[in-house]
N, C-alpha and C positions, 0 to 999 in steps of 0.2 A: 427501307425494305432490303431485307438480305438476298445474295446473291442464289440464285439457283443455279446446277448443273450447267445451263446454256451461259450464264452470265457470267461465270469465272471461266467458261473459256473464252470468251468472246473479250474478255479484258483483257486475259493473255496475249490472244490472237495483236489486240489493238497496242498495246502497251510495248510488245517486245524487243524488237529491233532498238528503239531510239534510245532506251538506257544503254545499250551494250555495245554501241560503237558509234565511232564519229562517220558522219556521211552514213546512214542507213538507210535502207534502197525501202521507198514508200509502198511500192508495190506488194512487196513482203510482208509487212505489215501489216496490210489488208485482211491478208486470207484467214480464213475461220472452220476450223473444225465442227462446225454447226451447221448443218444443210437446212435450205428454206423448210419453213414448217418445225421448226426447234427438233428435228431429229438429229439427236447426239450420231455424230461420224467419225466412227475406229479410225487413226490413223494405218495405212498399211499396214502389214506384219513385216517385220524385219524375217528374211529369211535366216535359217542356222549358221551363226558365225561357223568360218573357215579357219583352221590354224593355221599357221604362219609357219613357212617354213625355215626361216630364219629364227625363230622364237620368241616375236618379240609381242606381235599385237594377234588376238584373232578377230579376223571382220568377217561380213557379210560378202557374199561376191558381190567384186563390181567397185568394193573401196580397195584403198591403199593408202598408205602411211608413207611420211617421208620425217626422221629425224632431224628437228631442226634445232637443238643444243642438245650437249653429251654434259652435265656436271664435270668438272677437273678435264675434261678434254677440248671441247671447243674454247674458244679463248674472247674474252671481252677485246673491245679495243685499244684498250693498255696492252693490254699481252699478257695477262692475269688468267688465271683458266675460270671457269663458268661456275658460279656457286654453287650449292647442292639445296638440298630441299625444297624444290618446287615446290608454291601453294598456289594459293588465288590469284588467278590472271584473268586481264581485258585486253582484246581485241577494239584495236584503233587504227583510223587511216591516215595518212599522209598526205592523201592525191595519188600517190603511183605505188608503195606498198601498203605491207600491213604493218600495224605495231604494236607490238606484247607490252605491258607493264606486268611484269611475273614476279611475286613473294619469293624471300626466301626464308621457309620456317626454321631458324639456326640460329642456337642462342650459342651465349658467348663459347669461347675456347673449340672454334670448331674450324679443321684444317679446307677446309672450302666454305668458308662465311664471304659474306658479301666485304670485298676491299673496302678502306674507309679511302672514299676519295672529297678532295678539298671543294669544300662548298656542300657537299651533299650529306656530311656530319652531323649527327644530333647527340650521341657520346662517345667522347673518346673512349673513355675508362673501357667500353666493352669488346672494342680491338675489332677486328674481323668476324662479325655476326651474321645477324638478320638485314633485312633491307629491301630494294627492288630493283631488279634490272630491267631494262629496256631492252626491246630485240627488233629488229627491221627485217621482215620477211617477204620475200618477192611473192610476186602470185602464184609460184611454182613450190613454195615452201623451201627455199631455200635462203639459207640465216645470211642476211646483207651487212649483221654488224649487230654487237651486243657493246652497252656501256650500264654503268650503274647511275641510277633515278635516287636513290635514296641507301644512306649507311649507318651506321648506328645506334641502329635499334634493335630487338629483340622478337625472338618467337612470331617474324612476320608469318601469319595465317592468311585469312581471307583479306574479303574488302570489298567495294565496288565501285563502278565507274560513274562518277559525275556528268550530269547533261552536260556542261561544258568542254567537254574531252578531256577531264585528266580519272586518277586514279586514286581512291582513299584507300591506303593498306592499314591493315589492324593490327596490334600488337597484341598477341595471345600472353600474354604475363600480367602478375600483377611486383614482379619485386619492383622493389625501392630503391633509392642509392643506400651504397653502402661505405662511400668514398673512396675506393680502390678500385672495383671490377665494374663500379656502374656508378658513377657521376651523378646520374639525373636517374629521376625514376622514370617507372616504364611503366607500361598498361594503355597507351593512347594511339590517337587516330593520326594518320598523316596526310596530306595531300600530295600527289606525285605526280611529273609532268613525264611526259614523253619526248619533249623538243631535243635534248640533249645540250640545253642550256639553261635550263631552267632547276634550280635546287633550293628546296624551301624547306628545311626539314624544322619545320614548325608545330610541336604538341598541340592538338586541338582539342584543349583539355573542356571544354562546353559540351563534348562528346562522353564525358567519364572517364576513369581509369579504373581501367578490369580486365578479365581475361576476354577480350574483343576476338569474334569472329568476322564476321561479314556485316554489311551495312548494304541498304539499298535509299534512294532519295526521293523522295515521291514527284509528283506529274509538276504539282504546282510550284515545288522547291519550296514548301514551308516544312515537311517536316523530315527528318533522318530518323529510319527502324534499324536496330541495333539487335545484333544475336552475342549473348554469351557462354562461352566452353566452359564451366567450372562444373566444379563438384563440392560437396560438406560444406555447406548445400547447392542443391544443383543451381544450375544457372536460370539467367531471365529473359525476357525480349523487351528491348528497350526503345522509346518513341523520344527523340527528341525533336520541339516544336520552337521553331522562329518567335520572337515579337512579334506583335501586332503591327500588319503593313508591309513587314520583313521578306525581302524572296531571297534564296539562295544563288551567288554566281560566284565566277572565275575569283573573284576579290573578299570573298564569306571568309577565308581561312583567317585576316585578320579579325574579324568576331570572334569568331569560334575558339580563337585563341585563346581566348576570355572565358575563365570557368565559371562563372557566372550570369556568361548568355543563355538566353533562351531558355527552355525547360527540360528536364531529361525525366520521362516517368517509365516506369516499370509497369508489364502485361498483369493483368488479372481476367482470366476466363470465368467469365459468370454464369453459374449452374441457373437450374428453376427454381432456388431460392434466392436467385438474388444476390448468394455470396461466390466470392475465389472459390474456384477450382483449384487442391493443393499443387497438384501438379499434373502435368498433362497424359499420365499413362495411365491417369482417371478414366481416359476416354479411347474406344476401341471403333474397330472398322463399324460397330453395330451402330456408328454416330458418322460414317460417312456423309460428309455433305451436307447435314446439320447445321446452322449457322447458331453459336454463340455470343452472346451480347459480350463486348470487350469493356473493362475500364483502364484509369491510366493511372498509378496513385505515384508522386513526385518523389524523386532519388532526394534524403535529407543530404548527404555527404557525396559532393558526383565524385569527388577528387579522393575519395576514401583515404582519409586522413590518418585516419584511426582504426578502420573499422571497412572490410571487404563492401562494396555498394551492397551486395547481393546479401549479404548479414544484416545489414539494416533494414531488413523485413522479416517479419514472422511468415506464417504458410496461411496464416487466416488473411492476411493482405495481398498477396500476390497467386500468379500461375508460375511455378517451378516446370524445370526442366531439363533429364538426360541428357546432355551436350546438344544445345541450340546450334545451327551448324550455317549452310546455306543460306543465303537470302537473296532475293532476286525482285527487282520495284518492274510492274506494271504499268499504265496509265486509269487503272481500277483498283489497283489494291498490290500487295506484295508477298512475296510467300517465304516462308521460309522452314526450315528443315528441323526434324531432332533425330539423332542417326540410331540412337537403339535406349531398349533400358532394358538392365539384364538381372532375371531373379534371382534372388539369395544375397542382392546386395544391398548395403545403405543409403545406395542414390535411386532404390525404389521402393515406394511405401508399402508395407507387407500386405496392406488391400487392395493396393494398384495391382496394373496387369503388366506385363513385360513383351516386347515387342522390338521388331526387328528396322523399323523405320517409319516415321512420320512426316506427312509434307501436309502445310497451313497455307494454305490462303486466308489473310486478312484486307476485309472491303474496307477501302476508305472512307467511301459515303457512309455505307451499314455501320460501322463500327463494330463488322462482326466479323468471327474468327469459324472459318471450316475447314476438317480435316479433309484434305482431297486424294492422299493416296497413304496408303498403309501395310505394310509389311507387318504378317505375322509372325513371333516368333518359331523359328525351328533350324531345329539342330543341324538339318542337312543344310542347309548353309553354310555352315563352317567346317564342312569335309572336305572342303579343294575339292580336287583329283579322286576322290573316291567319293563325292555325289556322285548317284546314279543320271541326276540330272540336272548337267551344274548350272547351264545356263537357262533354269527356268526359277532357281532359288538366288534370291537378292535379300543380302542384309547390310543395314549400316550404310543410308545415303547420307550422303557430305553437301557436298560443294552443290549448288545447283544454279541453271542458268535458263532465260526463256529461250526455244529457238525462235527461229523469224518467221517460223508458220504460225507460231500461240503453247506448242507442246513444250514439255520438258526435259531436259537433258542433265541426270544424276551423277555425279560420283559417285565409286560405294568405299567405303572405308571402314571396312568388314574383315572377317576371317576367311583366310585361304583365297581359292579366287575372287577375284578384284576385276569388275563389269563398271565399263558404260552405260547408263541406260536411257535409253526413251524412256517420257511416261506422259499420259494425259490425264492431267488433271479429272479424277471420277471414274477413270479408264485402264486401260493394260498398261504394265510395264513390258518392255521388252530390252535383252540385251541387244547392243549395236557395238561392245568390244571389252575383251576381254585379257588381259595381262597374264600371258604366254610366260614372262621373265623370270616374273618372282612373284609372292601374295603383298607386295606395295600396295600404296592406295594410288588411286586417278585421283587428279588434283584440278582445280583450274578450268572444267570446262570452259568457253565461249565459242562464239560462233563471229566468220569475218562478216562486214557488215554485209557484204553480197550472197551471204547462204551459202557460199561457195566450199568453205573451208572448214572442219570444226576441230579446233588449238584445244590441246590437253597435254596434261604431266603424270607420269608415271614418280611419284615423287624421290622415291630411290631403287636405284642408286642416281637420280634425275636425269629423265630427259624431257624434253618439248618435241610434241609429237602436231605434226599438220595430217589430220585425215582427212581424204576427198572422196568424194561418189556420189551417186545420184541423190544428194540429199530430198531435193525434191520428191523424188518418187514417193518417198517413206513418210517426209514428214507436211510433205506442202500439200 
């Protein structure tokens, strides 16, 4: 049976804290945007963000920001200065602080790439890149110490956090070695630790090789959903499924290693005939909440040999899609993002419709896929400073994460201004912060596992930002 309105939030509600940090506080988890009697309950309204007078963040009364890395100015533990290109970050505990594993999206020849430090190597050839750093943050938001988690690799984007406490970062590329500037090919998944001893930079080519966004792990650790960025032709969403008997832990990344473990299939959305939907800008807000029957048909090439994964399918076999983007695992289901598709071009079908963002909940049990929040296309959106009304127009969600009430918290990675946002699932979005600096993207939401805190990146010129306030009020 497919999810209704109550039931995809009520999976968020349950599901969200324990993927997105270690020690996540069970009380939090609990609560549900559902009052007895299934009447659906608005989360508060965020009152009208305040600008800043420094210029950096606008909030809400009541919050505030505290810079917790500067890119090229705060300094790792070497004495190195701080990468650039914040992306996808998790929030993890220690016992007494917090702890970031943060992307850096910087592919090679770039004067702030992640250092290659020994042991955390995966190719030389690409000198000071992509990768992840680690950051120890007090309860005050104040940086206790940054070192680097992972080096070597390229175009790190998203990723997400394993039940186990560590971090999968993705590599948004799909080049190959070319024996000079890149060794080994790119396009794969990593596992990253946070201990500050731990370096494993191990391809987890049973995951694919493509342009990788974010990944979430389901409840039971049998299966990993996969989002990918491409284009000509658009990208897919990807399922990979365990052996039979198989659960994933701390010790999976030798399987995984293995490109030939497990199954890796590609999303197909099934209309009322029965067949793939070509692609997903087939389907408008008039399909809110609708639940589509999903199928999974198997990647012939995961390691794309010859041949991009996402080319080895026609549009009659799969659900295409305008940059797959966010993803975020449940203990029901997983949702995940596509951040716009924009008319006049070739990554949308001349009888599809174009539109400013899409968020998916996919049920596990169902095996069905619902649109749960949708951005229509418009132009005042991308007026910055000269919408009339900036902070009520949202286009271009990114990155997305559950909070620990059940709601959702967007990046946008859009035109002009550049918003946080609340959202619930079937429900309002609203802005809770908006990019004063420059039209950058926010990167990285998460939230600390005590609802206390909620960690984002302004991705340039990067910084790591700690917002605090009455998160409760708004979202609990």
């Amino acid at each position: 049976m497919s999810l209704d309105r109550r039931a995809v939030l009520r999976g968020a509600a349950v599901g969200g804290v324990g993927f997105a940090a270690v020690g996540a506080v069970p009380s939090l988890a609990q609560a549900s945007p559902v009052e007895k009697g299934g009447v659906f309950r608005q989360n508060k309204p965020f009152p009208p963000l305040m600008d800043d007078p420094k210029g950096v963040l606008a909030l809400p009364p009541g919050f505030k920001y505290t810079v917790v890395t500067r890119a090229g100015e705060t300094k790792l533990k070497s004495g190195q200065p701080t990468p650039g290109l914040h992306d996808g970050m998790a929030a993890f505990s220690d016992g007494r602080d917090y702890l970031l594993i943060q992307n850096h999206e910087v592919g090679s020849g770039n004067a702030l790439g992640v250092p290659q430090v020994k042991g955390t190597v995966y190719d030389e050839g690409v000198g000071a890149a992509g990768g992840c750093t680690v950051i120890s943050v007090d309860r005050n938001g104040k940086n206790r110490g940054e070192w680097v988690g992972i080096s070597g690799t390229l175009t790190n984007c998203a990723g997400g956090p394993t039940p186990w406490g560590t971090w999968m970062t993705c590599e948004e590329t799909e080049n190959k070695a070319n024996g000079t500037t890149r060794l080994k090919d790119h396009g794969y998944v990593f596992e990253v630790w946070g201990d500050g001893k731990t370096a494993n930079p191990v391809p987890l080519k049973a995951l694919g090789r493509y342009a990788h966004e974010a990944l979430a792990i389901d409840h039971d650790r049998e299966h990993i959903y996969l989002s990918e960025d491409a284009s000509g032709p658009n990208g897919l969403f990807y399922r990979w499924s365990a052996p039979r008997n198989y659960r994933l832990s701390s010790k999976s990344w030798k399987d995984l290693a293995d490109v030939d473990f497990g199954t890796l299939e590609a999303m197909a959305i099934l209309g009322d005939d029965g067949k793939p939907i070509p692609d997903v800008a087939y389907l408008t807000s008039a399909q809110l909440l609708r639940p589509f029957r999903v199928a999974w048909v198997e990647v012939p090439d995961r390691d794309a040999v010859s041949v991009s994964v996402r080319k080895q399918f026609t549009d009659g076999q799969v659900t295409r899609g305008k940059k797959f983007e966010g993803v975020y695992g449940t203990r029901d289901g997983v949702y995940v993002v596509n951040s716009y598709a924009e008319a006049g071009t070739t990554d949308l079908p001349g009888d599809a419709v174009p539109h400013d963002g899409m968020v998916w909940f996919y049920n596990y049990a169902a095996k069905t896929i619902q649109l749960v929040t949708y951005f229509p296309s418009n132009d005042a959106a991308d007026l910055g400073a000269g919408a009339r009304y900036v902070d009520y127009n949202f286009d271009s969600p990114d990155n997305v994460t559950v909070t620990p009430w059940g709601s959702l918290v967007l990046a946008e990675d859009g035109n002009a201004s550049s918003h946080v946002l609340s959202s619930t699932p079937g429900g309002p979005t609203y802005a809770i912060a908006r990019n004063m600096l420059n039209d950058s993207e926010f990167t990285g939401p998460t939230f600390s596992a005590d609802g206390k805190v909620l960690f984002v990146n302004i991705q340039t010129p990067g910084l790591t930002l700690a917002i605090t306030g009455p998160w409760r009020d708004y979202l609990g």
